[in-house]
N, C-alpha and C positions, 0 to 999 in steps of 0.2 A: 570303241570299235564295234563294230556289227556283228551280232550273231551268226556263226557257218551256220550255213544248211545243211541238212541230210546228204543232200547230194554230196557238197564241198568235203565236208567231213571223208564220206567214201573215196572219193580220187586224191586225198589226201593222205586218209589210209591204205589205201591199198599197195600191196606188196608184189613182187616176185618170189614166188616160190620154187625151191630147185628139190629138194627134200621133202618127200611124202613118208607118211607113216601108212602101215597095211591096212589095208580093207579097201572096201568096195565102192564106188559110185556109183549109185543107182541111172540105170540108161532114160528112165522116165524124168527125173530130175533133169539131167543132161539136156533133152527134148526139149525143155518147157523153160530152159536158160535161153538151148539156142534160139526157140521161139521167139523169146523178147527183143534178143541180140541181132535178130531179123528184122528189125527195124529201123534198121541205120540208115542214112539218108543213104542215095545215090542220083546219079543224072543220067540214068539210061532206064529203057520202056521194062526193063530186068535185072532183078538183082544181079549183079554182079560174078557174086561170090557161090562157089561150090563147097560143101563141107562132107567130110570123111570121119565116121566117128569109129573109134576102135575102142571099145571096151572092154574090159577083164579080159577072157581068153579069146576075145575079138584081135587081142592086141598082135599073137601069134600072127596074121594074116598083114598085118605089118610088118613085121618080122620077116616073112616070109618073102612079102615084095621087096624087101631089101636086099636080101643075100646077095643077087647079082650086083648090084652095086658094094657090098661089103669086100664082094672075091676080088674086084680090084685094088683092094686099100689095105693097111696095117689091121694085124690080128689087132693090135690093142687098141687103134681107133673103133672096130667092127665091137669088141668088148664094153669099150666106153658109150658108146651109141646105144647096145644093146642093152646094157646097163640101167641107162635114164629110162630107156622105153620099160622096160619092166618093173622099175621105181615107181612107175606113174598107176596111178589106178585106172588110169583112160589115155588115149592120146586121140586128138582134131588134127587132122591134115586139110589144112586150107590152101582154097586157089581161088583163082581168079577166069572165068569163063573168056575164051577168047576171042576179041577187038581188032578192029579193021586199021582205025587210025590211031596216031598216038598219042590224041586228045582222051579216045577212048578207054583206052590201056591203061593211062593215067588216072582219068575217074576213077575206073575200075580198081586199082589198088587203093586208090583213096578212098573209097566208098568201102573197101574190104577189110583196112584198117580198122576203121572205126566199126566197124561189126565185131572186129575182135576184140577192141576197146570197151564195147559195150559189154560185148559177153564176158574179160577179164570183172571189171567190175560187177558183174552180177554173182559172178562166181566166190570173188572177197566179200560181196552181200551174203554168200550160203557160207562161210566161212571154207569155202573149195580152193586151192592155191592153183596156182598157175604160174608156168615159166613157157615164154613163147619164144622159139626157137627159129631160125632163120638161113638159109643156105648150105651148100655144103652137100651133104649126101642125098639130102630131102628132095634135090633139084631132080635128080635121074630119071630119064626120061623112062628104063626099064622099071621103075617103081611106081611112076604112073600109070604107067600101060597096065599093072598088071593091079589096079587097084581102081580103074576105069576114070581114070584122071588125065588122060593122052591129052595133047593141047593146048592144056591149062598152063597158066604163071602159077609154080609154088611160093606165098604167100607166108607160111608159116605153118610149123607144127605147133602144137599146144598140148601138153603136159599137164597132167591135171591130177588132182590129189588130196586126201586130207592130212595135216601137219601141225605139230606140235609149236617150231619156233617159228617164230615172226624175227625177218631181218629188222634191224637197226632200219630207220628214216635214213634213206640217203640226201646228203650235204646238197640241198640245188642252190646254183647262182639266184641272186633277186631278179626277178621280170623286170627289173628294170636294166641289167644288161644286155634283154635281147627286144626292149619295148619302146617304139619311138610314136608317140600322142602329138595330133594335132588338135587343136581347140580353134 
């Protein structure tokens, strides 16, 4: 059998983290992930993707754009939400810059993925956890507006942290139930 690579190794290690332990993430570290994670391919003359960075007591101003979306929902869904935001030692609010056609649209998500992909893994390279979050209250169009994101496709929140347990390897199918080779 061949030797993994460094690389192979990391997308094989790498985890979702839901569970942060206290302390801080440095905002210059953060910068100089997202830096790298800014390199993701795309097919348009501009990146894509917009990023929202909330850190330590940055996180409050998130918080804050959400209320109006909170005062419509269950106290204890507004608890649970508020909960993980405050867990996190940072949260990324990503989007997607907005496209005419729905070729566009589409790059655009795909190209935005994989920025988060990159930066997830760079982030299990600093040993920083991450759990990326998707739909549901994040979409509100008053949470954008009030966070200068009006327009945009929400993408995903991102959760970030330092953490003690590493989950279990999750069970995947073999690539070979979803891989069909022509030669």
């Amino acid at each position: 059998m061949i030797e993994k690579t460094a690389g192979q190794q990391l997308i094989e290690s790498r985890r979702t983290i839901r569970m942060f332990t206290e302390g801080a993430l440095d905002t210059a570290e953060l910068y100089e992930l997202l830096t790298s994670a800014h390199q993701a391919p795309f097919h348009n003359k501009v990146e894509p993707w917009n990023v929202y960075l909330f850190n330590g007591d940055g996180k409050d101003v998130l918080l804050d754009a959400l209320e109006p979306a909170f005062a419509d929902g269950a106290e204890a869904k507004r608890e649970k939400i508020a909960g993980r935001i405050r867990n996190a030692a940072a949260c990324i609010y990503v989007t997607t810059k907005p496209f005419e056609t729905e070729k566009d649209k589409k790059d655009a998500l795909l190209a935005t993925a994989t920025f988060i992909q990159n930066f997830h893994l760079l982030c299990s390279e600093r040993d920083i956890g991450l759990v990326w979050r998707t739909g549901g209250i994040f979409e509100d169009a008053r949470l954008q507006d009030m966070i200068g994101a009006e327009g945009e496709t929400f993408v995903g929140l991102l959760q970030l942290g330092r953490f003690e347990d590493v989950p279990p390897t999750k069970r995947r199918q073999s690539i070979d139930s979803c891989l069909t080779i022509f030669e």
